[in-house]
FIBATI-445961 format. One record per residue: residue in one letter; x, y, z of N, C-alpha, C in turn. Coordinates in steps of 0.05 Angstrom, whole numbers, plus 32768, in hexadecimal, padded with zeros to 4 digits. Example, Ala and Ser with C-alpha at 12.3 -4.5 7.8 and 13.67 -1.06 7.14 Angstrom:
2
 aa n_xx n_yy n_zz ca_xx ca_yy ca_zz c_xx c_yy c_zz
  a 8108 7F8E 809C  80F6  7FA6  809C 8108 7FBE 809C
  s 8101 7FD3 808E  8111  7FEB  808F 8102 8001 809D
//
This chain:
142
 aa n_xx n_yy n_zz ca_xx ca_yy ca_zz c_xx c_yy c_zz
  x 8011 7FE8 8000  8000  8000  8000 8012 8019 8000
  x 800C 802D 7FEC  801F  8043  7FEF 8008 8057 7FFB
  x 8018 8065 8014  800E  8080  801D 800C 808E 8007
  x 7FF0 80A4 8008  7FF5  80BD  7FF4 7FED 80D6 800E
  x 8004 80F1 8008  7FF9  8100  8021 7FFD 811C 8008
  x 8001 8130 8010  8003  814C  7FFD 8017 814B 7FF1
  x 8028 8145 7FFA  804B  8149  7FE3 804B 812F 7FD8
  x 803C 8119 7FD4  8043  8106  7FC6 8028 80FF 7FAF
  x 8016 8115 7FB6  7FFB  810E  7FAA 8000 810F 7F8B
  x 8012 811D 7F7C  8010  8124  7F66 8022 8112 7F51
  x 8037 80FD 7F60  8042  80F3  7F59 8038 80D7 7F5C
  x 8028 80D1 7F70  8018  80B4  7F7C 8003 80B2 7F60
  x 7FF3 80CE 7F58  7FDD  80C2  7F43 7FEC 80CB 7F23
  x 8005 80D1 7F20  8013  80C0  7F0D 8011 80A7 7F0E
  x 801A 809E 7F1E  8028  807D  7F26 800E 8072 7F1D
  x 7FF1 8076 7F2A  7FE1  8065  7F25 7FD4 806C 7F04
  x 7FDA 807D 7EFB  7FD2  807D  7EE6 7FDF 8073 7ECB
  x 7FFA 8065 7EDB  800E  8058  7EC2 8000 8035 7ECD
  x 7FEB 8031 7EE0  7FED  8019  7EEF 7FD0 8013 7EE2
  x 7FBF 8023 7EDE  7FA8  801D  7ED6 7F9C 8021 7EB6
  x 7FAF 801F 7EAA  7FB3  800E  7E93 7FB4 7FF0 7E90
  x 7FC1 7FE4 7EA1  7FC1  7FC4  7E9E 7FAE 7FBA 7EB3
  x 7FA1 7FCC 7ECB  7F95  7FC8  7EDA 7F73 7FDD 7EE4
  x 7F6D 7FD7 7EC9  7F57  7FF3  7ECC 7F3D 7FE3 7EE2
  x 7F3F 7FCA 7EF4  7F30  7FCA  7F00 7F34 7FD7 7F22
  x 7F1E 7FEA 7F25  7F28  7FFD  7F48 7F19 7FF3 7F58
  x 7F1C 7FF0 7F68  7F0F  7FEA  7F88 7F0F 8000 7F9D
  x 7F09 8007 7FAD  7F11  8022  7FC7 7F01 8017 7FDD
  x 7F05 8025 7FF1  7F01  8023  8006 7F05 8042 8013
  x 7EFE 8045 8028  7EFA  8060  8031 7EF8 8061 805A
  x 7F03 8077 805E  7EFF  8071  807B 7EF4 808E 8082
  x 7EDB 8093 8091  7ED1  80A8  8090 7ED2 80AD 80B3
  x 7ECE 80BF 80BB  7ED4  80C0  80E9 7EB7 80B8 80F1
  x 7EB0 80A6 80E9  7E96  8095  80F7 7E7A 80A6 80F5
  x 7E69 80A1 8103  7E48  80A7  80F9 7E43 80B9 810B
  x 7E42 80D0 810D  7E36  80EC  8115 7E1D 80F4 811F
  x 7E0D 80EC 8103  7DEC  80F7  8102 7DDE 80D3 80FC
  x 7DC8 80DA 8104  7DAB  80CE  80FC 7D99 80DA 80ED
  x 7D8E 80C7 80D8  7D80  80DD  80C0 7D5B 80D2 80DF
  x 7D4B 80EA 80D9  7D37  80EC  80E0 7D21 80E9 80C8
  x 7D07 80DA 80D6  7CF4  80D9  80C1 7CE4 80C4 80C0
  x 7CD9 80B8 80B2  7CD3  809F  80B3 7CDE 8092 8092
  x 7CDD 807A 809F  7CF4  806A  807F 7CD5 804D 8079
  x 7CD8 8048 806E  7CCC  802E  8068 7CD6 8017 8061
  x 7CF3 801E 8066  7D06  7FFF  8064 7D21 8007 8077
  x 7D26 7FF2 8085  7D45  7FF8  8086 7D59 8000 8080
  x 7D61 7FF4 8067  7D70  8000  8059 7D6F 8023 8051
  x 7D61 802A 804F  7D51  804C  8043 7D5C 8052 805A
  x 7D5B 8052 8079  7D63  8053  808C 7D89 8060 808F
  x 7D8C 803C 8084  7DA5  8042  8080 7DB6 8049 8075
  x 7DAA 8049 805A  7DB1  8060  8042 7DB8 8076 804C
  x 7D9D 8085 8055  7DA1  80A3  805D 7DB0 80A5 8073
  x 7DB5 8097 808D  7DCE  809F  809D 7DE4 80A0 8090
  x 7DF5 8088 807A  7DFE  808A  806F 7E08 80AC 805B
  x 7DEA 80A5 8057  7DF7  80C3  803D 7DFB 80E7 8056
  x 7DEE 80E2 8061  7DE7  80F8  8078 7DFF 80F9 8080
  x 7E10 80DF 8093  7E33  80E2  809C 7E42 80F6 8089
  x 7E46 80DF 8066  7E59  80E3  805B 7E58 8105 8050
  x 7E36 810B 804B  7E3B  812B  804A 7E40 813C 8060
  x 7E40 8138 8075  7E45  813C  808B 7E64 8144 808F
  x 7E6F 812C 8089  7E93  8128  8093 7E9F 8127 8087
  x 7EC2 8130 8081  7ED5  8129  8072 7EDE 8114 8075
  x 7EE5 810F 8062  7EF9  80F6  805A 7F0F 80F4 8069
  x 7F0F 80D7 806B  7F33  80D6  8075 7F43 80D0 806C
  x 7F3F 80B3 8060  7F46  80A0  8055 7F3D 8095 8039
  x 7F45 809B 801C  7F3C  8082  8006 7F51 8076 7FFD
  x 7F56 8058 7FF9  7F56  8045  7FF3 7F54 803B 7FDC
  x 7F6F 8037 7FC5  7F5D  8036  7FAB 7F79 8029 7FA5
  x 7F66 8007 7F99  7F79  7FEC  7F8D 7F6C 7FF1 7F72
  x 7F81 7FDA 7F6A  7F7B  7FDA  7F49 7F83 7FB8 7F43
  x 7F70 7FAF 7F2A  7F82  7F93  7F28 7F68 7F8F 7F14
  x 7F7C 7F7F 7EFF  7F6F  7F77  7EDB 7F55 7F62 7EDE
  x 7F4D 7F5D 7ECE  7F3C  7F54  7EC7 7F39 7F2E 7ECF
  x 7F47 7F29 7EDA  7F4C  7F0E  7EEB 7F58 7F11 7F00
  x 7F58 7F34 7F11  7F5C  7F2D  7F2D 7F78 7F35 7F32
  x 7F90 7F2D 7F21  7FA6  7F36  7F25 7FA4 7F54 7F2D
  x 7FC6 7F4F 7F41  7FC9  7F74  7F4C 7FDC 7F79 7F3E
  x 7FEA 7F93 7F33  8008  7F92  7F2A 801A 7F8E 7F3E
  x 8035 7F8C 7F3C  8045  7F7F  7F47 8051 7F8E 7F5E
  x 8059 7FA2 7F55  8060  7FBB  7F64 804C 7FCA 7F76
  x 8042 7FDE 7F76  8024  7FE4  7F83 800C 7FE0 7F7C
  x 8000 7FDA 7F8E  7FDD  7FD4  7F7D 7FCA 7FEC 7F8B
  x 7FD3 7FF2 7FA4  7FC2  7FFE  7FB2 7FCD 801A 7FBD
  x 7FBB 8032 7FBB  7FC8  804D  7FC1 7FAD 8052 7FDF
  x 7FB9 805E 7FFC  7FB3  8067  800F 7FAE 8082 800C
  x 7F9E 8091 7FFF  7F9A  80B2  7FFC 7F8F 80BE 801F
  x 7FAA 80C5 8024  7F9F  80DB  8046 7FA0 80F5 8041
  x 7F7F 80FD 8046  7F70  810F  804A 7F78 8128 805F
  x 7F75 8145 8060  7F79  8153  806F 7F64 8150 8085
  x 7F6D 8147 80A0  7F4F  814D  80B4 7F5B 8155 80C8
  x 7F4C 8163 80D8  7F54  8169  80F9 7F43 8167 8107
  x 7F54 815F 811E  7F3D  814D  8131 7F3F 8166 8140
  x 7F48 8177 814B  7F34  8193  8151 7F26 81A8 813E
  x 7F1C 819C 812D  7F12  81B3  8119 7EF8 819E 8109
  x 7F00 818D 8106  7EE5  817E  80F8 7EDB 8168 8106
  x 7EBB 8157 80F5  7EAF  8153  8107 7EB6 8132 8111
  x 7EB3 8124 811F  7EB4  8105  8125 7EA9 80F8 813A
  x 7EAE 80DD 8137  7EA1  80D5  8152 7EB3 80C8 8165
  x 7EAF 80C6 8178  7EC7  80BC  8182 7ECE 809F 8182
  x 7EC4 8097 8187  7EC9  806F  8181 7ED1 806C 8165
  x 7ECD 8076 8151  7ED6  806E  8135 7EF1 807D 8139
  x 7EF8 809E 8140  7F18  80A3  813F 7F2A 8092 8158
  x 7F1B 8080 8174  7F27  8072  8177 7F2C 805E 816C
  x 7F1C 8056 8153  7F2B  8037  8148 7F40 8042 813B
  x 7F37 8051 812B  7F4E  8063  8119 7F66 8068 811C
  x 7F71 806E 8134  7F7C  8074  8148 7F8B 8051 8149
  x 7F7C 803D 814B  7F88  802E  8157 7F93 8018 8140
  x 7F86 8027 8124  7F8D  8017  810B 7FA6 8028 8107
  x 7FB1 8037 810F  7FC9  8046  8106 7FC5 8065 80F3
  x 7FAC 806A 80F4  7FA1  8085  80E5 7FC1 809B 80F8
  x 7FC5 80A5 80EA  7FD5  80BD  80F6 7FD1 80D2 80F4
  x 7FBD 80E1 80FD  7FA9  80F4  810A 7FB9 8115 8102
  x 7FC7 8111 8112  7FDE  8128  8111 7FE5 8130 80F0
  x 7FF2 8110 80E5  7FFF  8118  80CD 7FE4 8121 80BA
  x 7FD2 8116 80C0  7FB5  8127  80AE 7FB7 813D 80AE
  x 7FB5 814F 80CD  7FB4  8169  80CC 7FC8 8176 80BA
  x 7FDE 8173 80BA  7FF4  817A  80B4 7FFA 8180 8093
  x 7FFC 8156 808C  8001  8158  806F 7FEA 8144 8058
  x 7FD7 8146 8068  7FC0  8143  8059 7FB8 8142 803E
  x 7FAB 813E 8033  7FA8  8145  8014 7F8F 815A 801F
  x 7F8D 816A 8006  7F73  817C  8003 7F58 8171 7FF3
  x 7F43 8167 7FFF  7F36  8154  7FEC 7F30 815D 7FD5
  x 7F30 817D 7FD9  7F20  8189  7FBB 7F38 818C 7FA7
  x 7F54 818A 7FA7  7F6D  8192  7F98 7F67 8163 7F8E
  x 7F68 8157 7F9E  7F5C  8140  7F97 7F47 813E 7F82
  x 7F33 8143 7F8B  7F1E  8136  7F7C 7F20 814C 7F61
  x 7F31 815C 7F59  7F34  816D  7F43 7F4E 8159 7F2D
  x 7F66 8157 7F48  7F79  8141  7F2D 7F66 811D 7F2E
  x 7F50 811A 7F3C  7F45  8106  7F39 7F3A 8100 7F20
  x 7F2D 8116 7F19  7F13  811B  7F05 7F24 811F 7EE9
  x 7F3F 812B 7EF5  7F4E  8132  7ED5 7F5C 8120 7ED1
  x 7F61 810D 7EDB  7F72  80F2  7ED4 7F71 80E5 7EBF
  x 7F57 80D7 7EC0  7F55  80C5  7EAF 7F46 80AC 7EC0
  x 7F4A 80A4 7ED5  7F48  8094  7EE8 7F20 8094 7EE9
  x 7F17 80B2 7EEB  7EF6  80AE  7EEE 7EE7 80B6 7ECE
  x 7ED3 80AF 7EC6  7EC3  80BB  7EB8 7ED1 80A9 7E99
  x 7EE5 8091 7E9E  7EED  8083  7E8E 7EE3 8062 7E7E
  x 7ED8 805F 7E72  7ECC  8043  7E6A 7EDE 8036 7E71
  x 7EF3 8029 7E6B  7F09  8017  7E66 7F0F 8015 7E86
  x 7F08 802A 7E98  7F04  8027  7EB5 7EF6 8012 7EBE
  x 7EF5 8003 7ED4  7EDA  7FF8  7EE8 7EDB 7FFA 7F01
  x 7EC9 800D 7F13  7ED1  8015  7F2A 7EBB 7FFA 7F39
//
């Protein structure tokens, strides 16, 4: 797994973009500071329920953590990296969380500090995201 933090962001989505050519299939994962709010209302299924806490959190909270493998069309990873760790700018005195999810976080090795510090900016992200090549591509499969 390669860290990506601010000084390495620009050179990490090179790398994956010479990688996802032989491996245009992505996977992610994401680590968000746990569940905040409860959506109010009445639902008529569970799920609808949990949809909307769901969507309610993630507009809610920043990001911390995404997670993004790659591997061809029978599963293979490349040989060298498959998987990039993108850390997010957050501060845990300034934004919002809960506390039992930043203690797991905490106890998975999140490094809290180095977020504040050298973080990525999500919106300088999701701009060389979009201009890549990586989203909005057929030959892609997320």
């Amino acid at each position: 797994i390669r860290d990506v933090w601010e000084g390495n962001l620009d050179e990490e989505i090179a790398n994956m973009l010479e990688v996802v050519e032989q491996y245009p299939f992505v996977a992610m994962d994401t680590e968000f500071p746990g569940v905040v709010a409860r959506p109010i209302g009445e639902f008529r299924k569970q799920t609808e329920y949990q949809f909307q806490t769901l969507l309610c959190n993630v507009n809610l909270l920043k990001l911390i953590q995404l997670g993004i493998s790659f591997h061809d069309d029978q599963g293979n990873v490349p040989n060298r990296i498959c998987c990039w760790q993108f850390n997010f700018r957050f501060s845990l005195a300034n934004d919002m969380f809960a506390q039992h999810s930043i203690d797991l976080l905490n106890r998975s090795g999140i490094q809290f500090a180095r977020h504040e510090t050298e973080g990525i900016d999500v919106q300088r992200f999701g701009e060389l995201l979009m201009t890549s090549g990586l989203v909005l591509c057929d030959e892609v499969s997320w």
